[in-house]
C-alpha positions in Angstrom: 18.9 2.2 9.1 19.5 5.7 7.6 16.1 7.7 6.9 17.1 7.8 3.1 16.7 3.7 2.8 13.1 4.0 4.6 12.4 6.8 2.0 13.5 4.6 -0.7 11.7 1.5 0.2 8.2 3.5 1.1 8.9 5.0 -2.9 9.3 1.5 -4.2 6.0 0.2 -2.8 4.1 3.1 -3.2 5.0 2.2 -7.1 4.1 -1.1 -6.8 0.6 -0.2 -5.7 0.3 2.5 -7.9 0.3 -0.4 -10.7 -1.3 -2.8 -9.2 -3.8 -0.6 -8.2 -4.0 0.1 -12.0 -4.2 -2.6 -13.2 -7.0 -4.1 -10.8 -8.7 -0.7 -12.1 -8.3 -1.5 -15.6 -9.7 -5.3 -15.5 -12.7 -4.6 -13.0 -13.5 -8.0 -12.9 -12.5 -11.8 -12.5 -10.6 -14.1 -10.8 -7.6 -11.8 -11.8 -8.6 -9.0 -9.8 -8.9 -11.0 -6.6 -5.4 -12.6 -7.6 -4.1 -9.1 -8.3 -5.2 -7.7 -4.6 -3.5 -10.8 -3.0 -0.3 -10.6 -4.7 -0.2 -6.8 -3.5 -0.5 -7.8 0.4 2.2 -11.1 -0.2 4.3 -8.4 -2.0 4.4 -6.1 0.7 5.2 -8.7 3.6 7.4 -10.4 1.4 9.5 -7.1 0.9 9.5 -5.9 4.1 10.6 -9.1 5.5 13.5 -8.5 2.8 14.5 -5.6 3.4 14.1 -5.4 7.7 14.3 -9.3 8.4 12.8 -11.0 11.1 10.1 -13.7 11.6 7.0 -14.6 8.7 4.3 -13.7 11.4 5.6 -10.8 12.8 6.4 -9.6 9.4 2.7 -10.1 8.1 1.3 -8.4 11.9 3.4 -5.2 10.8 1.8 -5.2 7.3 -1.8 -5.1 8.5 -1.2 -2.6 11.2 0.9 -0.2 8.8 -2.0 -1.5 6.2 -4.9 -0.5 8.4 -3.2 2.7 9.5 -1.4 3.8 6.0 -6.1 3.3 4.8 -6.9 5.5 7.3 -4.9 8.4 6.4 -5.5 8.0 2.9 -9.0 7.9 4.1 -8.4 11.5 5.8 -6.6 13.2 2.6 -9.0 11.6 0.5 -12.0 13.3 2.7 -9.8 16.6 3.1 -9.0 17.1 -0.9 -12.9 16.4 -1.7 -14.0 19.2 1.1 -11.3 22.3 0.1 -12.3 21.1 -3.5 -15.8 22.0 -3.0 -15.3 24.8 -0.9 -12.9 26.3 -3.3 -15.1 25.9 -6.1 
């Protein structure tokens, strides 16, 4: 696959959280929420599986792996921003 479709599908799920994420922000509460944050993770295996092919559980290993990994960096940018905003203050 060319780098550009990667670059394209990584855009189109970063939108997809970005209003899910939202939204679960918005309601705060109830069975909805929880509903919400499982339709994000069925989203993302379903996609990928749609987009790469391959097998259900090997598709739904790769999301919690990329999952896991894609938390900690946010993690790590999240902890970075928050330190050079203090320090810069």
């Amino acid at each position: 696959r060319l780098y550009g479709e990667h670059l394209v599908f990584a855009a189109h799920n970063h939108a997809f959280l970005f209003l899910a994420g939202s939204l679960i922000t918005l309601l705060s509460r109830g069975w909805l929420v929880g509903g919400l944050a499982m339709w994000m993770f069925v989203y993302l295996v379903w996609s990928t599986r749609v987009v790469y092919g391959g097998r259900w559980l090997g598709m739904a290993l790769r999301a919690v792996v990329l999952g896991i990994a894609y938390l900690i960096l946010f993690a790590f940018v999240t902890i970075g921003l928050v330190i050079a905003a203090v320090l810069l203050r």
